[in-house]
C-alpha atoms as one frame of an Amber mdcrd trajectory, in Angstrom:
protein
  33.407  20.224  13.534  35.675  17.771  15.265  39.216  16.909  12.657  39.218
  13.748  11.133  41.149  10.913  12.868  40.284   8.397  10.177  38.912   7.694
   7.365  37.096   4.070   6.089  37.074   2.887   2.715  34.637   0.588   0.827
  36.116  -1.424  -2.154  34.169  -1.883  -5.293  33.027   1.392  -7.399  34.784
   2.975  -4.726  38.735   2.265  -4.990  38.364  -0.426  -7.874  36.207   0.155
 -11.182  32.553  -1.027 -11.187  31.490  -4.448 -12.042  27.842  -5.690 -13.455
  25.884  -8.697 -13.548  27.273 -10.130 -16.173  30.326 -10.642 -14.450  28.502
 -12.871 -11.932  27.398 -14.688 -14.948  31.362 -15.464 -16.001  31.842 -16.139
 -12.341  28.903 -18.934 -12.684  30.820 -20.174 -16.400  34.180 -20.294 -14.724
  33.147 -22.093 -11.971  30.443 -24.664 -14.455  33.953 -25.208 -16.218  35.910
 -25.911 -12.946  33.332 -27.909 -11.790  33.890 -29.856 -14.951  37.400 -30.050
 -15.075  38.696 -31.125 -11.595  35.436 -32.549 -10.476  34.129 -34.547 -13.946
  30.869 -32.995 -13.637  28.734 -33.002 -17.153  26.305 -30.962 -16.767  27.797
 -27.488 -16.189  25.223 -25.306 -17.732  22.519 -26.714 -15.171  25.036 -26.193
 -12.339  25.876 -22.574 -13.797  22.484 -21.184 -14.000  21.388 -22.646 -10.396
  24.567 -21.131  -8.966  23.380 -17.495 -10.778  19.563 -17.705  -9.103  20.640
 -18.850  -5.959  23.685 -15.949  -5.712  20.425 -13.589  -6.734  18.484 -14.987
  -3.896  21.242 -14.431  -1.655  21.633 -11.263  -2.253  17.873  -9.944  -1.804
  17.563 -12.117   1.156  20.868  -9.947   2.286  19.053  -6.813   1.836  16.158
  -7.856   3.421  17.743 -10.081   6.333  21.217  -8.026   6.642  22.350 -10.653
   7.350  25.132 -11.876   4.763  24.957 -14.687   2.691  28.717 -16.009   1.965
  29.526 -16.965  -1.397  29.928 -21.197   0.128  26.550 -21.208   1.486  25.675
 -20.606  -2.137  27.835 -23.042  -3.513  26.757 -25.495  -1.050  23.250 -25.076
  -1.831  24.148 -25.368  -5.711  25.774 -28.563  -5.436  23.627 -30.259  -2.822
  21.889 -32.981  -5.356  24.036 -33.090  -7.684  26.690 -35.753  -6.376  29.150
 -33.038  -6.045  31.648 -32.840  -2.468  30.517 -30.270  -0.571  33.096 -30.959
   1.850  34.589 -27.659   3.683  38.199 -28.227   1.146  36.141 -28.613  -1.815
  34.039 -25.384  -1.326  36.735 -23.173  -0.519  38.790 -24.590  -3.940  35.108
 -24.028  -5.640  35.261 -20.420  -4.094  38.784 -19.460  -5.399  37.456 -20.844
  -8.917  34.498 -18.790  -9.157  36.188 -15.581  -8.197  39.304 -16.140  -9.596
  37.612 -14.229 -13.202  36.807 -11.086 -10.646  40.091 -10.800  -9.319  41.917
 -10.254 -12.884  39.693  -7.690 -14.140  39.901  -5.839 -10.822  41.385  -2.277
 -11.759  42.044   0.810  -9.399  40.295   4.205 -10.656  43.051   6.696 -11.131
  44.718   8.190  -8.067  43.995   5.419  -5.812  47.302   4.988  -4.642  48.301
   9.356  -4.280  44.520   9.980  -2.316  46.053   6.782   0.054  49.059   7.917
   0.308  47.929  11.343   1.201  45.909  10.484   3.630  48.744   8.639   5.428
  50.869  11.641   5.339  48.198  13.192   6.958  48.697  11.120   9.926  45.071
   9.443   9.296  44.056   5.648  10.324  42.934   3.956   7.799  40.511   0.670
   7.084  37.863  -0.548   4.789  34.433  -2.229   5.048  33.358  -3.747   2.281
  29.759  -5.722   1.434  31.192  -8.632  -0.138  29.906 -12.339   0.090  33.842
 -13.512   0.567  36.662 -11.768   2.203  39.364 -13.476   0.775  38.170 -12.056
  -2.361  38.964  -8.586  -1.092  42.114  -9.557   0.459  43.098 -10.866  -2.780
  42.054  -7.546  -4.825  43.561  -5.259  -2.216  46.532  -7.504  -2.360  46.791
  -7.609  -6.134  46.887  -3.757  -6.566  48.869  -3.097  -3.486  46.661  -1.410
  -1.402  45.976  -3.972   1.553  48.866  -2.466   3.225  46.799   0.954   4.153
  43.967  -0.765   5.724  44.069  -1.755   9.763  41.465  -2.984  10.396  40.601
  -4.773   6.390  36.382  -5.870   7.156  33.946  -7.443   4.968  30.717  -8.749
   5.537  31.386 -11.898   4.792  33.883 -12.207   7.977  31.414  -9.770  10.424
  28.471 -11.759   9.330  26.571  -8.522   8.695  26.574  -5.725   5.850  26.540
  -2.439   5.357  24.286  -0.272   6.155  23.833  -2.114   9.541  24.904  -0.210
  12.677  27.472  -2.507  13.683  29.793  -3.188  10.706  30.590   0.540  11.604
  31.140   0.261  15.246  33.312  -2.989  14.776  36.120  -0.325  13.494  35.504
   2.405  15.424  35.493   0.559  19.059  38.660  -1.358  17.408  40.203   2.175
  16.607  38.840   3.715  19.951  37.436   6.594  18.155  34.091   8.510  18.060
  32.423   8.498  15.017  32.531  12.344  15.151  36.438  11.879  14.064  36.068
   9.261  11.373  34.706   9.600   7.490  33.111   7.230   5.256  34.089   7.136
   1.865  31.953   4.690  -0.483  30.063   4.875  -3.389  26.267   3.699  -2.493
  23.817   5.765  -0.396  21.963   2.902   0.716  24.948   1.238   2.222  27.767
   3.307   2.895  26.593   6.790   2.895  23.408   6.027   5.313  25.282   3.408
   7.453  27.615   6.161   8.259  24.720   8.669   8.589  23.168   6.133  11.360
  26.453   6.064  13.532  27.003   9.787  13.300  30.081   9.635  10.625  30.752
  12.190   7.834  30.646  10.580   4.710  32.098  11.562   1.401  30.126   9.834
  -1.753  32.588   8.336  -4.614  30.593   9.376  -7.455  33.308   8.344 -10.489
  30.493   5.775 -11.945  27.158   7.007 -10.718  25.545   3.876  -8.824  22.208
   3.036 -10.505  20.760   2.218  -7.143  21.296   5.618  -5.488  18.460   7.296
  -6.776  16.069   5.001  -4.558  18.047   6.455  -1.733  18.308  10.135  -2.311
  15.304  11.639  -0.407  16.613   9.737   2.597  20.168  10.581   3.140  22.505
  13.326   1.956  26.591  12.829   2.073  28.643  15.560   3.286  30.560  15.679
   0.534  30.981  14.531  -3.170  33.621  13.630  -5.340  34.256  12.624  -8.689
  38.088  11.931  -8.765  40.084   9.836  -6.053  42.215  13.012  -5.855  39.549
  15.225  -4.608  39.379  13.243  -1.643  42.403  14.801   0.826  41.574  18.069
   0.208  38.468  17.788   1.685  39.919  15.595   4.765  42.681  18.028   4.958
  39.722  20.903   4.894  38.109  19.486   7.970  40.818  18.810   9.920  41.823
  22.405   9.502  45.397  21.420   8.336
């Protein structure tokens, strides 16, 4: 088994505590409400409730396509008809709006910060991918809990163009580290995205299993992690392990 060089992170369920769909559905409120207040738009429930079906349709089409969907295409498409701007300043205002709700709830599980740290004192690179439909949204989560600082290269779909599990999102980081994919892990919570993207390049993968994802189960005849965890801290013990340090 060839040590570990570095390890890759996803974000959500996997660093920072789980979110649910009815999140999305404050999202859609907050922005209805800033839609209302700095654009004098009356009918905010209509605009809320298109916004929620066509972030849904984005995100099967994802699946389906991988190809991501960024978070202003669906804005765009919510406010086409509606008299609303859907000039490049006002969608990127709306976009900060809507995920400004996601942002302060954002919380690290425990031992984010001492698994990071270890792994740094291990002499380890460092990144994260992360499916997410806008990467200033991660850059501001990683940001708020102090954690942007570990990650060189920081990738989201929403900037590659692609998500996870698709080959390349993977390769993007390891031609920009110069590594095989022998030498680097994957650490993420989903098998369908992190766990079997890894799988594809010829990673190890360790599966963050702190809030079991309800979609794994769909996934667990085709692909196996190397490892599990259940705690943050169980994480450089195991990187430690196969680097034979």
């Amino acid at each position: 088994m060839e040590p570990v060089r570095g390890v890759i992170f996803d974000l959500g369920s996997t660093l920072i505590r789980r979110t649910g769909l009815e999140l999305e559905a404050q999202k859609c409120a907050a922005l209805g409400a800033w839609a209302g207040s700095e654009l004098g738009y009356q009918d905010t429930d209509a605009l809320r409730a298109r916004l929620l079906d066509i972030r849904l349709d984005g995100w099967r089409r994802s699946e389906t396509e991988m190809v991501e969907y960024v978070v202003t295409w669906a804005l765009q498409k919510a406010f086409e008809g509606t008299g609303l701007p859907t000039d490049d300043a006002t969608l990127k205002r709306a976009e900060a709006a809507f995920f400004r709700p996601e942002v302060r709830i954002s919380r690290l599980y425990p031992w984010a910060h001492e698994s990071l740290d270890a792994l740094v004192a291990l002499d380890l690179r460092l990144a994260m991918i992360s499916n997410a439909t806008s990467h200033q949204l991660i850059v501001d989560i990683a940001q708020a809990h102090d954690i942007a600082r570990y990650f060189d290269p920081l990738v989201t779909s929403a900037e590659y163009g692609r998500p996870k599990p698709h080959e390349g999102i993977f390769t993007h980081v390891l031609d920009a580290w110069g590594l095989p994919a022998a030498d680097v892990v994957m650490v993420g919570d989903t098998l369908g995205a992190d766990i079997l993207g890894a799988d594809r390049v010829g990673m190890r993968s360790i599966l963050v299993d702190i809030e079991p994802n309800p979609d794994n189960p769909r996934f667990a005849d085709r692909v196996r992690p190397t490892a599990r965890v259940t705690s943050l801290r169980e994480i450089p013990p195991i990187v430690r392990r196969w680097s034979g340090a």
